[in-house]
N, C-alpha and C positions, 0 to 999 in steps of 0.2 A: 632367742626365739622360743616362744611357747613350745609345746608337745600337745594338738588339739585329740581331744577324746571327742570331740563333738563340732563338727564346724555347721557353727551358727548364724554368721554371717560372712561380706565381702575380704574381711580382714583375715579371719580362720581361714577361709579360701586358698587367702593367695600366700601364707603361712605354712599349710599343707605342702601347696605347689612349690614353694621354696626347697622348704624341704626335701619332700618327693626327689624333687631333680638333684640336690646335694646326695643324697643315699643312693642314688641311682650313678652319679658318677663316683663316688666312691667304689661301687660293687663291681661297674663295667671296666673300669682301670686300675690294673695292680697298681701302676706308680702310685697313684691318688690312696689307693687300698695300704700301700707297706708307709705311706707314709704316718696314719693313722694307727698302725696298729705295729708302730717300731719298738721292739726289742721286747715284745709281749711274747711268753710261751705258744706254740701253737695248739697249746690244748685250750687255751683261752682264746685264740685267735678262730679257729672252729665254731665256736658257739657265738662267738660275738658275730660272725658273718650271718650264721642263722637269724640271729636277732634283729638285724637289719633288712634282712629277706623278711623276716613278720610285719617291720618297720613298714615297708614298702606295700603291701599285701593291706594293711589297714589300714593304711592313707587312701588308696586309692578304693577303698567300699566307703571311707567316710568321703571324700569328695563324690565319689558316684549318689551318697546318701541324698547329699545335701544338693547337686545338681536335679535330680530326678524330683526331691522338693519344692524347687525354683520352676519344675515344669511342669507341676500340680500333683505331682505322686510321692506322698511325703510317707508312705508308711511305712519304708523303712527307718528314716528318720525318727519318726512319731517311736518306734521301737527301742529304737537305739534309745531315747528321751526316755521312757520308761516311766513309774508314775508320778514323776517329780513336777508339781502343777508350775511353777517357773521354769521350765523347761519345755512344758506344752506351752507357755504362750509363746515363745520363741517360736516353736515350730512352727504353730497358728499363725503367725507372723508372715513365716518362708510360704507358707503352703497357699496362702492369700496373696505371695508373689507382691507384700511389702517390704519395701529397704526398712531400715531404722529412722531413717527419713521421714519417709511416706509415712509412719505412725507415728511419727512426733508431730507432724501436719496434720493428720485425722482429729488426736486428740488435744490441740494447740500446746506443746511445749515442744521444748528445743530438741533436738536431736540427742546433744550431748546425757540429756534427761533418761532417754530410752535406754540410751549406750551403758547408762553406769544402773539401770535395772536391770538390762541384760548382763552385766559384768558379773554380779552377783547371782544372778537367776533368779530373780523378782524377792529376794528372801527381806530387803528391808523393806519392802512397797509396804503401806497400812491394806489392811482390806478392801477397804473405801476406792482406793485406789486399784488395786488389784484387780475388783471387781468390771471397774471402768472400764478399763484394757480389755481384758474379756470380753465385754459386749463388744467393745471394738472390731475384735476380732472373731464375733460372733463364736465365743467357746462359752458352752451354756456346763456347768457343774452339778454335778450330781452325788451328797454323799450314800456313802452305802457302809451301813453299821454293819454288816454281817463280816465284812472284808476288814473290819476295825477289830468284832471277836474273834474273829479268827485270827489275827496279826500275830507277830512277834510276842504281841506283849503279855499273851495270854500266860505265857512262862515264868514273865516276872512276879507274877501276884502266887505262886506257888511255891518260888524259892524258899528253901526255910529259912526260920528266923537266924539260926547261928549263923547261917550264910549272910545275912543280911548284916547282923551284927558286924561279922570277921571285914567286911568292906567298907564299914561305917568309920573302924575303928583302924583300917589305912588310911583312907581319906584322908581322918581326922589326923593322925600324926603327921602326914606326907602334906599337908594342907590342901588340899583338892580345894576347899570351898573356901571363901570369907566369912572371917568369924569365925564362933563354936556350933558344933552340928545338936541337933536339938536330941535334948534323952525317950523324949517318948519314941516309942518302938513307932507307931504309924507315920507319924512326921520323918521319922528316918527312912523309913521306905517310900513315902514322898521323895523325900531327899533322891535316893536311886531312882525311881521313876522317871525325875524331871532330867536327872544329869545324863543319863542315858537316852531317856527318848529324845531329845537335843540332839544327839551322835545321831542315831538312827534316821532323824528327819532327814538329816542332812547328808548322812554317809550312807543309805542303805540299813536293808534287814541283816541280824546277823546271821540267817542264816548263808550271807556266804563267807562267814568265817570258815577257814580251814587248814588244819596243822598241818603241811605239807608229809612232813617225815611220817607221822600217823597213819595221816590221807583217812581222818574219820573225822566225823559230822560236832560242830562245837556247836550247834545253832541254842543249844542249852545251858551254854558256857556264861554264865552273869559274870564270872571275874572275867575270863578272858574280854568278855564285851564291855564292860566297865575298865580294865586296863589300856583297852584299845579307843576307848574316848578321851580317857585323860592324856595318851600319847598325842592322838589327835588335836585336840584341844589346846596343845602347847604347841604343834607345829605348827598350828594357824598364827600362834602369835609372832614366832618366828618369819614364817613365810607374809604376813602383817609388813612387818616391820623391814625384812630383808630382800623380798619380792623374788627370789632364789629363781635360775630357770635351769633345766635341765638339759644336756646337749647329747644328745644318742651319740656324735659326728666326733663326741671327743672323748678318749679310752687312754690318752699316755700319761697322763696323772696318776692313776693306777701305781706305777714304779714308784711315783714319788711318796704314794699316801703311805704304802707298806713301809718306807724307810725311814718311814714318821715313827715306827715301831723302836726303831733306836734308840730313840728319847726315853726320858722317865716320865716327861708330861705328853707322849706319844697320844694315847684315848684323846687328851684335848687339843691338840694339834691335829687329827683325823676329824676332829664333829667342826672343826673351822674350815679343813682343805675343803670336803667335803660339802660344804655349805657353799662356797665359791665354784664349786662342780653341777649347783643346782637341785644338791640331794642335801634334805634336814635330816639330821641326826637329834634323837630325843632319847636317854638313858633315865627311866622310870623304873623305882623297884617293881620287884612282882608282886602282888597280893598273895598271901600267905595262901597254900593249895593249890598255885599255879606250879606249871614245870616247864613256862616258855622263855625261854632263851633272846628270841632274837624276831623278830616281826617287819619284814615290809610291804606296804601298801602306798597305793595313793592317795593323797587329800587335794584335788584341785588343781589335777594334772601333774601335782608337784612331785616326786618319789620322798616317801619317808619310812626312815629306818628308826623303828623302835629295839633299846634292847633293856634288858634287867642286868645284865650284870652276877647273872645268880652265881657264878662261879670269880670269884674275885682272884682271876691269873690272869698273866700277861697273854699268853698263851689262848688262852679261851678266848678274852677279846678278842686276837686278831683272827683268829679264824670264824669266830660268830661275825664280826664286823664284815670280814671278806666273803661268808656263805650271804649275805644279806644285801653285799654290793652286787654280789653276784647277778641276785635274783632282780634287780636293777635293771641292770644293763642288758642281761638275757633276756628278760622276761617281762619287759615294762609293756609288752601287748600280748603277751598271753600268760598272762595270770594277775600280773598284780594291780591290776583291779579290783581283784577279788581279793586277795592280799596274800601272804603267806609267814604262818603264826610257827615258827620252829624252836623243837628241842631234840639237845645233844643226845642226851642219852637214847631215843629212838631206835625203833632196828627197822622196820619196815620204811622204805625208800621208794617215790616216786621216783618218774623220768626225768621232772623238773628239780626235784630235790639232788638227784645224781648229778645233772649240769652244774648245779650250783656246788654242789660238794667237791665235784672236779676242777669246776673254777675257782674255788678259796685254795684246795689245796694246790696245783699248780702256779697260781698268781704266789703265792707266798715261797715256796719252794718248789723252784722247775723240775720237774720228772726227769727231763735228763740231766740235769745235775745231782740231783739227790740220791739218782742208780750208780752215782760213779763216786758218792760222798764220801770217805771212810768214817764219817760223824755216824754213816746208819747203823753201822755194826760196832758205834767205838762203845768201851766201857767205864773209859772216864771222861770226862768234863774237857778235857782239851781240845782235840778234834772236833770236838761238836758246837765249841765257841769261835776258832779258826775258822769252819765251816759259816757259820753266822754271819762274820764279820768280813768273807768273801764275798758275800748276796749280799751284805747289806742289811738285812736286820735281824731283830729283837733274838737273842739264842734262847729264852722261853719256849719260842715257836720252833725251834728247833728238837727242844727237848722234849714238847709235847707233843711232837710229828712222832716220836721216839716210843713213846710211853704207847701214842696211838698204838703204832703197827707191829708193839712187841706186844699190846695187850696187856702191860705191866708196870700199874699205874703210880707202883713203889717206886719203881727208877726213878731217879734224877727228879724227885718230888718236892723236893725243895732248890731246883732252878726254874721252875715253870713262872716265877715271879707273881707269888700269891701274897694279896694284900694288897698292890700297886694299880688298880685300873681305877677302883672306885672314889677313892678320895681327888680322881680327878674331873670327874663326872658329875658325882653328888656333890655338888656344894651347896653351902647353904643358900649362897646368892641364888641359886634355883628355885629356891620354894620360896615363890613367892604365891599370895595370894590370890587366885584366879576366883573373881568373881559370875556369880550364878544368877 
């Protein structure tokens, strides 16, 4: 089942209501509630209940949205829609109290025709066509250049050149484009332009980029927003080809992804589970000057987790990988929409960064087990591989829970399993040519 960010027509509807009443008997019935959330910590059981209390809360304003639409007061809808012109015809559509029917009959084609413009949100229609519709639904356009110099983009054309260079010359090793990128310095900036206002059209302004752990303003961030297209960009082709759906209703795979950690090709055994859970996993270096870690957002309803890999431990993965499922299943209605772009090294902590940091670290090793572990206090290698191998996984993450909360990042620096995440991630078979 979908996850509707916007119910647009009869089938979102009755997708919501599905829903809706699933979350609802889960919350009202412990049996139905522990079956769900069996053998989970309860510091991850806590948050995941909240989560579905938000679940619940934004179903029923987006069904009241889209009701109130259907009975001529579409403006909270028209709101929600925001200024994505496929998006407004759709509302036009409800608000005119037409099925997808009734506008395939207005403007003589098939139903089916409408269905796969809306599917998209009018983004293949030509103009020609575009325009069509519009009259149909009597939505008259108006552009306004002042809301065009004022945009996002006013930023990009100020970047400086090293900056532009330093992303030209990832691109080009990581292959972002097909072909070779052009030497003159303006066609390169071209190049940026077009690759990024692409994301932008279709994902939003960056200004709602935001590094949670920071909690300060990236709206001026060109690598982070040029990083976050290319993640983008590649999940699409995924979520293309794989049609991934996400399930709020399903939390006990969780035991099983962590145990994935045991393995040595563990990283690519998690971007597979993971991908059967509904959630794309994309591992993209960082652009040289970045300091992000770990990123998720949505692309298409879909949850996608971006990471770099900047720290090549075992260790690091699984706790960037589980602060980032976290932020998933916690927060797939109050925040990551907006997305969240996180680094380790951070000191300053939001509320949603704390849930997530409490949910990596509990999901990976239980608080009440680890208060009673003698791996916390041990000083050699033994007990803290023993300790491992009772939970169940990777003793990295053990040694780096260690290193954490002794603040002493000498210990046991060479168990933390450095060197092993990325040769399973980066392969070559990834960089493949994505055309422009």
């Amino acid at each position: 089942m979908r996850l509707p960010n916007l119910i647009l027509n009869e089938r979102d509807l009755r997708e919501a209501r599905t829903l809706q009443a699933e979350i609802s008997a889960a919350l009202s019935s412990a049996k139905v509630f522990d079956s769900v959330i069996a053998g989970l910590p309860h510091q991850v059981v806590d948050g995941y209940r909240r989560s579905l209390e938000a679940h619940t809360r934004e179903l029923n304003l987006l069904i009241e949205a889209y009701e109130a639409a259907k009975g001529g007061d579409y403006e909270d809808l028209k709101k929600r829609a925001g200024a994505d012109p496929g998006l407004a015809l759709i509302v036009a559509r409800i608000s005119n109290q037409l099925s997808q029917k009734d506008l395939a009959r207005r403007l003589g084609l098939k139903e089916q025709q409408i269905q796969r413009y809306e599917l998209d949100r009018y983004r293949s229609i030509s103009l020609a066509n575009f325009q069509k519709i519009a009259s149909a639904l009597n939505v008259h356009w108006e552009m306004n250049f002042s809301k065009w110099l004022g945009s996002p983009w006013g930023y990009v054309d100020q970047i400086s050149m090293p900056t532009i260079k330093k992303l030209l010359r990832h691109a080009q090793s990581e292959k972002w484009f097909a072909g070779q990128l052009p030497e003159d310095e303006t066609e390169g900036l071209n190049y940026v332009h077009r690759y990024i206002s692409e994301h932008v059209s279709r994902h939003g302004s960056p200004s709602l980029l935001r590094t949670g752990l920071n909690v300060k303003d990236h709206t001026g961030d060109l690598l982070l927003l040029a990083w976050k297209a290319r993640v983008t960009k590649r999940a699409e082709q995924v979520i293309e080809e794989s049609k991934p759906e996400y399930r709020p209703l399903s939390v006990n795979w969780l035991l099983d992804l962590i145990q994935q950690s045991k393995f040595d090709d563990g990283p690519a055994r998690a971007k597979a589970m993971l991908l059967q859970q509904g959630i794309v996993l994309v591992a993209e270096r960082q652009i040289m000057g970045m300091k992000i870690d770990g990123a998720a957002f949505l692309v298409g309803g879909v949850p996608v987790i971006g990471l770099t890999v900047r720290r090549d431990t075992v260790d690091g993965f699984w706790y960037t990988l589980m602060h980032e499922v976290a932020h998933v299943i916690l927060h797939y209605r109050t925040g990551l929409t907006s997305g969240f772009f996180d680094e380790s090294e951070a000191t300053m902590v939001d509320e949603l960064e704390a849930e997530a940091d409490e949910f990596a670290s509990n999901i990976l090793i239980p608080e009440e087990r680890w208060r009673r572990a003698p791996a916390r206090i041990a000083k050699s290698a033994a007990p803290v591989e023993a300790f491992a191998s009772q939970i169940g996984i990777h003793s990295a993450i053990v040694y780096g829970r260690i290193q954490k909360e002794r603040n002493d990042y000498a210990t046991f620096s060479n168990k933390i399993g450095r060197g092993q995440v990325r040769k399973y991630l980066f392969q070559q078979t990834e960089h493949k040519d994505v055309e422009h």
